[in-house]
N, C-alpha and C positions, 0 to 999 in steps of 0.2 A: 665664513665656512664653519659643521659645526665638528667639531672633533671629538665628538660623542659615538664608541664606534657598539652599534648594540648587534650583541652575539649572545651564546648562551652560555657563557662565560667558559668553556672547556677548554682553551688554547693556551699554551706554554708560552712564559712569558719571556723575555729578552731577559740578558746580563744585566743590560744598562737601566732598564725601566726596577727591576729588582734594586739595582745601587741607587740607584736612582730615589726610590720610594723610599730607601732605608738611612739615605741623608739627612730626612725630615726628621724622623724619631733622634740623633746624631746629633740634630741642631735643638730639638727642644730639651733631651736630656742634658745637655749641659748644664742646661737649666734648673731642670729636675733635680737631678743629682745633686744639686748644689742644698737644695731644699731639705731632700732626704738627710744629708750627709752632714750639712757643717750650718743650717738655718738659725736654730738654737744656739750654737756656738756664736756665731755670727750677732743674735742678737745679745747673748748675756756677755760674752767675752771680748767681741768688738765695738756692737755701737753701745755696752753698758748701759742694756734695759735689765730692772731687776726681775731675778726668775719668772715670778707672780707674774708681772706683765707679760714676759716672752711667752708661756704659757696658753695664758689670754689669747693673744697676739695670733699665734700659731693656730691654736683651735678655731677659731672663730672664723678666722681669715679661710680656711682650710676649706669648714662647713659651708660658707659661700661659696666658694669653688664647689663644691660635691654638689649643694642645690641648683648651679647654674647648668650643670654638666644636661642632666633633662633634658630643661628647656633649652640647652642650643640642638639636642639631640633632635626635638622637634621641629625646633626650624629650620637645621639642614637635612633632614628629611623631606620637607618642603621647599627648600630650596630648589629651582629652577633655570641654568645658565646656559651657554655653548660651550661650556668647560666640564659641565656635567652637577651634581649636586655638593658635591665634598671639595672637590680640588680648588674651587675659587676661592674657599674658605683659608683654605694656605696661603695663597698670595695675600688677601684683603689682609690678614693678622701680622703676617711678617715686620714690618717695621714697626708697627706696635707694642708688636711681644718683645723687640730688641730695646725699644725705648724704654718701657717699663721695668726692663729687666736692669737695666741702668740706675732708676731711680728708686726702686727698691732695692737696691745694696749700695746706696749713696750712705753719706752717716753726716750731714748737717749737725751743727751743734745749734738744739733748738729749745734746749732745756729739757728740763725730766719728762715733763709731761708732753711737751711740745716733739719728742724722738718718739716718744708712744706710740701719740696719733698719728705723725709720719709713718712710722711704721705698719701700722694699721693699717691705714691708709693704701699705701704704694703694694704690700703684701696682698691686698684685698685686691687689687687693681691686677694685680698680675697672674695671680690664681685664676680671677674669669678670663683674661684673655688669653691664658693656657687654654683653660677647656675651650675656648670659640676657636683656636687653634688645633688641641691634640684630641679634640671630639672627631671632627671631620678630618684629621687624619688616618684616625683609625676605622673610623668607616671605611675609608677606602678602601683599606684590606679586604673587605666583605666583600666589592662592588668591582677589584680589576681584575680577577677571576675567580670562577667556583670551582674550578678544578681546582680540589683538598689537596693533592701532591704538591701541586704549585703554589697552592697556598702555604703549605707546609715550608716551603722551600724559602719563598718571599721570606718567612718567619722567623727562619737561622739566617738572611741577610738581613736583615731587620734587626734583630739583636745583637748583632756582630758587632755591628754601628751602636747599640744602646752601651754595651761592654768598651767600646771603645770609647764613649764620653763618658763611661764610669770610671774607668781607666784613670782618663785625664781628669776630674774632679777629685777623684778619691785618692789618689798617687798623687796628682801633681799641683792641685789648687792651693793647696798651702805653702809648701813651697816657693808656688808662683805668688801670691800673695805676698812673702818676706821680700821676694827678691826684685817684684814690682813696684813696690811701697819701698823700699832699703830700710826694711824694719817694720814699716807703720803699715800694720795691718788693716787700719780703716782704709786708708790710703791703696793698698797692692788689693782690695777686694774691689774697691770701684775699679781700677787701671785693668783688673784680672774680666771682668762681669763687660766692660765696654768690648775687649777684644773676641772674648765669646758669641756678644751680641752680633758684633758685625758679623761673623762668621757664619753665624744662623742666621742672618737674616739669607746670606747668599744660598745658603744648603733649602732652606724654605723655595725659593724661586726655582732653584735645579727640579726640584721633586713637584713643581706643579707644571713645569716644560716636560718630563721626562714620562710621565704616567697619564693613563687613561681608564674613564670609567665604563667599564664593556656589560658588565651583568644592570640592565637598566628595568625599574618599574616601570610595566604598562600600566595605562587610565584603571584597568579591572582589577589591579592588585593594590589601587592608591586605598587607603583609609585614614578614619576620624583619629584624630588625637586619641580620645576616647576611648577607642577601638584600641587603638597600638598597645595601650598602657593596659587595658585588660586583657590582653592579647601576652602582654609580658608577666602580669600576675598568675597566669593560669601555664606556666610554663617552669616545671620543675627544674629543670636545666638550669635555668635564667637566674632562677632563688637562688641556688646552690653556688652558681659561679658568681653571684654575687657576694657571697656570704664569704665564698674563700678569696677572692678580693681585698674584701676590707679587712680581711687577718693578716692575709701576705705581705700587705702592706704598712701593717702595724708593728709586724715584726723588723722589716726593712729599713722602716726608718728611724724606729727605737732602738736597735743595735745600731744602725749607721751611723746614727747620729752620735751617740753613747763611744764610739769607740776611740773619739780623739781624748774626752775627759779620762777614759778607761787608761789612753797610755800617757798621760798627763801624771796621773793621781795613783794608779794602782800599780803599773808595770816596774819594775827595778831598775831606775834608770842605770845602774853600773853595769846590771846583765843583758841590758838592753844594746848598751856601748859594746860590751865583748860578743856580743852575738853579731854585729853590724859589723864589726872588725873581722869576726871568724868568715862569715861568710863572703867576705871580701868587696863589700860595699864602699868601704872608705879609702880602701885602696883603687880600685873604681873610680871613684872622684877623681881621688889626687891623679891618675892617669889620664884621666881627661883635661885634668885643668894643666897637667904638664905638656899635652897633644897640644890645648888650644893654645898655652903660652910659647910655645916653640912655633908656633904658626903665626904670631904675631899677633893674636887677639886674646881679648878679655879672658879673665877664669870664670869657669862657668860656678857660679858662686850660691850651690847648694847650702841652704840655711844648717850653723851648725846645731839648733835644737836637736836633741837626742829622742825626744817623742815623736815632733814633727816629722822626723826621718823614721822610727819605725813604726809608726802609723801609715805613713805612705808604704813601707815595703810591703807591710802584713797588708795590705787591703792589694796593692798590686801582687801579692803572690795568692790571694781569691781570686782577682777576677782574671788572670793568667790561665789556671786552671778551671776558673766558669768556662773562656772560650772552648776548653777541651769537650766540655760537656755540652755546649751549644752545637758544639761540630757533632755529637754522637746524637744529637736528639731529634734528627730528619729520621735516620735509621729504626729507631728505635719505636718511634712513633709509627711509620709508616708501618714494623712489622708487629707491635701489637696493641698499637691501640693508643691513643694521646692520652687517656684517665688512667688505662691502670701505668703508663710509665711514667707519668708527673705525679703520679701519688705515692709510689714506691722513693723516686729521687726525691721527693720533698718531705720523707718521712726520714732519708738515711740523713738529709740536712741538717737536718731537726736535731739528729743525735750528736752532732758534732757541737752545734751552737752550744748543749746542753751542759757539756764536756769539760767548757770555760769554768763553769763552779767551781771545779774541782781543783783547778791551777794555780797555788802558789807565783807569787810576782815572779820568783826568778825562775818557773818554767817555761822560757822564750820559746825555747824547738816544740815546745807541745800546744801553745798558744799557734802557731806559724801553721804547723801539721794541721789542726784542727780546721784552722780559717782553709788551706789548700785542699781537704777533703770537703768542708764545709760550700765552697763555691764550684769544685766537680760538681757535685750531685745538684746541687740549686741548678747552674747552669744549663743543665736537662731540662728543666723547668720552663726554661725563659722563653722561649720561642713557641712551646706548649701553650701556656695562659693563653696569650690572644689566638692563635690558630684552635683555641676551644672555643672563646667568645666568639669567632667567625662562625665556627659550627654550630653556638646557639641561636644565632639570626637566620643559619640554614633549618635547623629544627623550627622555626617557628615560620618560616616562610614554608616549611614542609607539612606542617600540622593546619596552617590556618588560609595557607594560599594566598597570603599576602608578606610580601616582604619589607619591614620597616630598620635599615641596618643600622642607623644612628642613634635609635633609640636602644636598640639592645649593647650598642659599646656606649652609650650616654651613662647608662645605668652601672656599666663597668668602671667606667670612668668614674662616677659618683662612689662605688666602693672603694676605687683606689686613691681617691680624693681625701673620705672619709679617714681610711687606714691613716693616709700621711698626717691628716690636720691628729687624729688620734695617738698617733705614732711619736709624732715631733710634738705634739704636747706634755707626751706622757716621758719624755728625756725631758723638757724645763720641768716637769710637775715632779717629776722622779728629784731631781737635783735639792729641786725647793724641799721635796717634803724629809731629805735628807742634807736639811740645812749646806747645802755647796754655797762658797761664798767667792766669787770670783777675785775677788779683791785678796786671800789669803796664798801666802805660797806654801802652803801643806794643808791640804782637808783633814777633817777630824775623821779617827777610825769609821765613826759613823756613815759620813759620807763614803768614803773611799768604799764600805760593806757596801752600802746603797747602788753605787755602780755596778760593783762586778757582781750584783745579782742581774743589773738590768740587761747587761750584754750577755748573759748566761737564761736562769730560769725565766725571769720576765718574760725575755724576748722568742723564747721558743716555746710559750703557751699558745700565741695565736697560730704559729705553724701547722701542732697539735691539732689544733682546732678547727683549721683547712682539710687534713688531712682527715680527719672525722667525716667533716661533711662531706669529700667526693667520693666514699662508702655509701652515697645515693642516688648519686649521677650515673644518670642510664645510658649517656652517647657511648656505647665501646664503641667497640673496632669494627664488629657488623654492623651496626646500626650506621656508622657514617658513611660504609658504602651502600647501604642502602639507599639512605636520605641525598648521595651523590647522585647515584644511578636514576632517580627519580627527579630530583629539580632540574636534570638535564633533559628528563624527556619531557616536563612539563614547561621549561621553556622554552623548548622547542616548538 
């Protein structure tokens, strides 16, 4: 039987089919985030690859991913099943992506050169089979309805789930790490990256049972490869959100990455302790580990690094406050328009990030404020991005009467690819070209300057630079009801 159900995409979608669809993004970000956030660390501070190499490693490996993105966009556009074109694509990669995910955060001792190539190797390996995984999921978005409110809507349950694995990577992965490992962080990253895996593979399976592809190409709207790709070149929208793509994401994971070295090297570890004390963090603890020992069980045995703990607070008191802003950005959107309210929030972002130059190590509460303003106004953002990329596959199935949806999120995917490999290279390349030396326990002035430029002015150039370019993007707020109002009656 085939459970391809073709309609002309306008119908409201279920609670479940929404939670549903939004487990996949859930299960890949854990992933992701891990990439963004602690990759670099991972390679110079755990498996002790030197800068230069991680560098390498991370670029290269990254740019393979961004060029595969394309071509799987073309051939699940041509893909043909009883599941539909995208959703088979989530089951076929699921245990795949969980295996590899294993074996590129594994840490062999293979010798200098021998952890390189491994790394190389497994990094490269699992970047394609992200894209032959989060290409075709993001299609999907495009293909289970074209009703824009629903899409909209899909988009803050969708994100909810990406902030929720940001959450858990950026809060608690290190943590879990010490406490996995009893210490040995090669060790608590494999034990941390296995348990993740399983859990994606299952969230992958939920979301290809739970969703369906309703908005379907007819034989008359099928086209040439060819065709598609001049079809995206002649398409202003498509340039544009691609360009703010590969910035978004340079900033993302150049700060993300940057910020555990930032509170390693530059923060006050003594004012960092009385901040964590003031705001009643460590009595927190001690209250839980007195709950669980009075209950008969273990203490719950938060690592006493004083970085590693306000690293985890400051990024969970952003993405705390993201959710706020993901909760405001249906409304917002819906009443004026997705471009000019992602370019407003991602311009007041920008200013917070900026802010960081200016802070002195022991100003905690103004570092803390900043990040909590900092992830409000982003937060608006997050559910925006892709419910524009869905709009630019409906622009262009509006303009040219053919709809091609995986290659126009292929191509998004290829920016966001880019950004990362750019992003996470430019944290090892930033390190190296300010002499960081892993092996020392105090960096030189030089270093320590080199950081907190990166988490500050560095990383809020590419922002800037997004924000430039959607000062050309024509989708407002009329034109999307237009281009709604019209794909409904023509595929009808």
């Amino acid at each position: 039987m085939n459970d391809i159900t073709i309609q002309t995409g306008s119908e409201k979608l279920s609670v479940i089919e929404k939670v549903g669809y939004s487990l996949g993004d859930l299960a890949a970000n854990l992933i992701f985030q891990t990439f963004v956030t602690f990759i670099a660390f991972f390679y110079t501070d755990v498996y002790q690859i030197p800068t230069d190499k991680a560098t390498l490693i991370i670029f290269t490996g990254g740019m393979v991913g961004a060029f595969f993105s394309p071509v799987m966009g073309i051939i699940a556009d041509r893909t043909s099943t009883r599941w539909g074109r995208y959703r088979p694509w989530i089951l076929w990669t699921s245990i795949p992506f969980g295996a590899l995910t294993i074996l590129a955060f594994s840490t062999p001792d293979l010798g200098a050169d021998g952890k390189v190539i491994y790394a190389f190797v497994t990094y490269i390996a699992l970047v394609v089979i992200y894209s032959a995984n989060n290409l075709p999921y993001s299609a999907l978005s495009g293909v289970i309805t074209g009703n824009m409110a629903e899409r909209n809507s899909m988009s803050s349950y969708r994100f909810v789930a990406v902030t929720i694995a940001q959450f858990i990577i950026q809060v608690l992965l290190l943590p879990l790490v010490l406490i996995l490992g009893g210490g040995d962080k090669a060790l608590g990253f494999e034990n941390a990256m296995m348990f993740f895996s399983s859990i994606g593979i299952i969230f992958f399976i939920i979301t290809f049972i739970t969703t369906r592809e309703r908005v379907i190409t007819t034989e008359e709207q099928q086209s040439s490869v060819m065709q598609d790709i001049t079809d995206l070149f002649k398409s202003k929208p498509w340039i544009i959100m691609l360009t703010v793509t590969i910035f978004l994401f340079i900033t993302l994971s150049l700060k993300g990455g940057m910020y555990i070295y930032y509170f390693q090297n530059y923060v006050s570890e003594v004012h960092l302790a009385e901040f964590q004390n003031d705001i009643g963090f460590n009595s927190m603890i001690a209250g839980l580990n007195n709950l669980l020992s009075n209950a008969g069980l273990t203490e719950f045995l938060w690592p006493k690094d004083v970085a590693i703990s306000g690293n985890s607070i400051f990024n969970a008191c952003g993405i705390i406050f993201m959710l706020v802003g993901i909760g405001l950005s249906k409304p917002l959107a819906d009443k004026y328009g997705k471009r000019d309210v992602f370019n407003s929030a991602l311009f007041a972002s920008t200013l917070f990030i900026m802010f960081f130059y200016f802070y002195p190590p022991e100003s905690i509460s103004l570092m803390f404020s900043s990040q909590i303003a900092h992830g409000f106004f982003y937060g608006i953002t997050i559910p925006i991005l892709w419910a524009m990329i869905a709009d630019v596959a409906d622009y262009s199935e509006w303009k040219n009467k053919r709809r091609a949806t995986a290659i126009v999120f292929s191509a998004m995917l290829f920016g966001l690819k880019s950004g990362l490999a750019i992003g996470g290279s430019l944290v090892a390349g930033i390190l190296a070209n300010y002499n960081y030396d892993a092996s020392l326990a105090t960096q030189t002035p030089e270093t320590v300057e080199g950081i907190k430029f990166a988490v500050s002015i560095y990383a809020a150039i590419p922002f800037l630079i997004a924000c430039a370019s959607l000062l050309f993007y024509e989708i407002n707020k009329a034109m999307e009801v237009e281009i709604e109002s019209d794909l409904r009656a023509f595929r009808s």
